[in-house]
N, C-alpha and C positions, 0 to 999 in steps of 0.2 A: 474503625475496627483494624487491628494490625494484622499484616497477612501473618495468615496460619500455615510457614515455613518451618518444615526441619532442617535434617542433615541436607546438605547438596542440593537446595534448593527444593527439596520433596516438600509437595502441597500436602495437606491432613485429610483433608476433604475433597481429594481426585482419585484416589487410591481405596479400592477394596471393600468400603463397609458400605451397604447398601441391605434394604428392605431384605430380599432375598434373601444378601451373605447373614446378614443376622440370624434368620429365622432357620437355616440351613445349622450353621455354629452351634447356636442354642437348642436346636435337637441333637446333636453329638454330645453336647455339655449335660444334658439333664438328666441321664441316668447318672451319673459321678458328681454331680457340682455339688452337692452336697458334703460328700466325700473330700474332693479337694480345695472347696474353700470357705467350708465352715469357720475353720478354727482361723486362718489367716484374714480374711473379712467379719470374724465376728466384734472386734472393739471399733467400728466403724458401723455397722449393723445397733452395736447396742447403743451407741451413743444418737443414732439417730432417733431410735425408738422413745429414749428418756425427752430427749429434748422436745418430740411432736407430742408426744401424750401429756403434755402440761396445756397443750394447744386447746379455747372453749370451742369446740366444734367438732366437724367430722376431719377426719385426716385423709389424703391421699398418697398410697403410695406406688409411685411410678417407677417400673421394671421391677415388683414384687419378685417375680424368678420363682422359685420352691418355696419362698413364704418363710426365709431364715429369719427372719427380723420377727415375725407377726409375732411368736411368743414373747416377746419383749416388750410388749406393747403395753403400757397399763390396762386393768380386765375393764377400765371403768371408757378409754379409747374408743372412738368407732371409728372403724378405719375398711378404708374401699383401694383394693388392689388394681393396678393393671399390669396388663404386659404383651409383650408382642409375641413371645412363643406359648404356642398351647401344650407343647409342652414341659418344660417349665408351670404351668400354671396350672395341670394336672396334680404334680406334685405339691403346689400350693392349696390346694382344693382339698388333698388326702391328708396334708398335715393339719389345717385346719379343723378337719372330723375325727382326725385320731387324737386331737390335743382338744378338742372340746372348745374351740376357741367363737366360743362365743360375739366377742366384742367386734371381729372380722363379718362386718354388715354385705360387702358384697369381694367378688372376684369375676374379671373380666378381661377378655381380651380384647386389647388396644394398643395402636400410633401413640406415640408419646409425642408425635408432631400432630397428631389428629385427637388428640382427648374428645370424647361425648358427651361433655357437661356442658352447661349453661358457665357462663362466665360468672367468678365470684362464688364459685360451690364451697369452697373447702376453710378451714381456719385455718390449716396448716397445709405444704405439701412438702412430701418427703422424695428424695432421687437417688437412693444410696447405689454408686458404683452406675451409673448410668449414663453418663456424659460422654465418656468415652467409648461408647458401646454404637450413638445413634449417628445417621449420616449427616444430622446439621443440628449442633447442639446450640446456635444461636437458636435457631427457630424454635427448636424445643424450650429452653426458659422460655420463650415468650408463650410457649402453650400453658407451662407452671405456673406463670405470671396470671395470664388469663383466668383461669381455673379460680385464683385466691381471691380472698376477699380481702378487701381493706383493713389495716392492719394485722394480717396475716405474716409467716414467714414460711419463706423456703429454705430448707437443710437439706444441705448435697455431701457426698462423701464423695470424693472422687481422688485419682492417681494426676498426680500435677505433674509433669515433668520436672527434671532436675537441673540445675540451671549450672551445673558441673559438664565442664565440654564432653570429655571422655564418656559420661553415662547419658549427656543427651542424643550423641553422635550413634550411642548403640543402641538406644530408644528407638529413637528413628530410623536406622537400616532395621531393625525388625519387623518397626512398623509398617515398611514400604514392600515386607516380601510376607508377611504371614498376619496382617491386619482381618484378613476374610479368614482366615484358617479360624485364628483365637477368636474373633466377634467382637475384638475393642483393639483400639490403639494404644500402644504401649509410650505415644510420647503423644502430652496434650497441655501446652502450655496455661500457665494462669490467665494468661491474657484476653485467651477466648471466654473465660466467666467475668472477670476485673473491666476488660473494654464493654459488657453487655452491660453492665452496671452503671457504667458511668452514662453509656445515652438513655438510661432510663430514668428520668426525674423522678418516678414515682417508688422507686425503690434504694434499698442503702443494706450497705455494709452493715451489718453489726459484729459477726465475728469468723474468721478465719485462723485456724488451726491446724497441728497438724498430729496425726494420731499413730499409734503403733499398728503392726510392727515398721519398726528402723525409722519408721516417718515416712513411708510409703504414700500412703495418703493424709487429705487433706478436706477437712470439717470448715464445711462452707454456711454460714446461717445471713438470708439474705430478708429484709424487713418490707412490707408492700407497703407506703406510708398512709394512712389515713386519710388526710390533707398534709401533699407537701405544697414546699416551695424553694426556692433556693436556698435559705435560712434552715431549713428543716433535715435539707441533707448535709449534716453533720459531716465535717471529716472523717474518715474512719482511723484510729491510731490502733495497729497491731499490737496487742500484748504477748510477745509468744511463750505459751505453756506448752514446750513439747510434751505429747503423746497424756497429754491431760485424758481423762475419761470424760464425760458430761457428768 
């Protein structure tokens, strides 16, 4: 794994986001998040939704938040939220019954390093905007991982750092003084998703992209293989479609 270094040697994961800080942020966040970041997170929200509802089985989706995505979901989807603030997941529960959203089988609060399932529940799972948020995002895919079942995938949305000196330099002093204020990190290299992939033989690339606005974020879709092998994990060759939709 390569170290998770910013600006001036600052570690990602010694600094600020922890259980608590989360859970503290996201109750400051949940009366507004909807407010300030519908519109800016919604073509990362909606591309997640098209792409798991194609999924044969139930969906997961981890850090649901207010349930922005859940209307996007196909009505035919059945899909099981979590998330670590109750509240946040209030307003997931009240959009749910005001939108009649039937297809939405459960809502729960949960660790996204602790899921409550049986291993291999899901045919899909979904993380939009969540990587950045948790105190140890290796552990977490391994919890994603756990959860699917063979030949399943994972779709992650996430803010990748910018590999531009000047903009990762101010990435990271933000991150090292207000990571616990906001409840994610504002600088999170690819390498922490790219290095989990490669020691996992049983998973693969399939596609990486990156989506509006400006290319902010970046459309991660990761494949659980069936039966691998060495043979079976294909190289992965980037085709880049900025700011494609799904």
């Amino acid at each position: 794994m390569s170290d998770a270094r910013g600006v001036s040697g600052f570690n990602l994961f010694e600094h600020g986001l922890d259980r608590q800080a989360i859970e503290a942020a996201y109750a400051r966040w949940a009366p507004v998040y909807d407010l300030v970041f519908s519109n800016m997170l919604g073509p990362g929200r909606r591309a997640v939704a098209t792409i798991a509802s194609r999924a044969d089985g139930r969906i997961l989706d981890v850090g649901v938040g207010t349930g922005l995505e859940l209307p996007m979901f196909r009505d035919s989807a059945r899909v099981v939220g979590v998330d670590l603030s109750e509240p946040m997941l209030r307003r997931a529960s009240a959009r749910v019954a005001r939108e009649g959203l039937t297809n939405i089988v459960g809502l729960a609060r949960m660790d996204a390093c602790r899921l409550a399932f049986a291993d291999a529940s899901f045919a899909c799972v979904v993380a939009p905007y969540l990587l950045t948020v948790v105190p140890d995002p290796e552990e977490t895919l391994d919890e994603l991982a756990r959860v699917l079942r063979p030949g399943g995938e994972i779709v992650l949305v996430n803010h990748v750092s910018s590999q531009d000196w000047p903009m990762s330099a101010l990435e990271g002093l933000i991150g090292e003084s207000f990571s616990a204020t906001l409840g994610w990190r504002p600088q999170f290299p690819w390498s922490i998703i790219g290095d989990w992939i490669d020691q996992r033989r049983d998973m693969r690339l399939t596609e990486r992209r990156v989506l509006p606005p400006f290319g902010l974020f970046t459309l991660t879709r990761i494949e659980r293989l069936a039966r691998w092998s060495e043979g079976s994990r294909r190289p992965y060759r980037e085709t880049r479609r900025p700011f494609a939709h799904a």
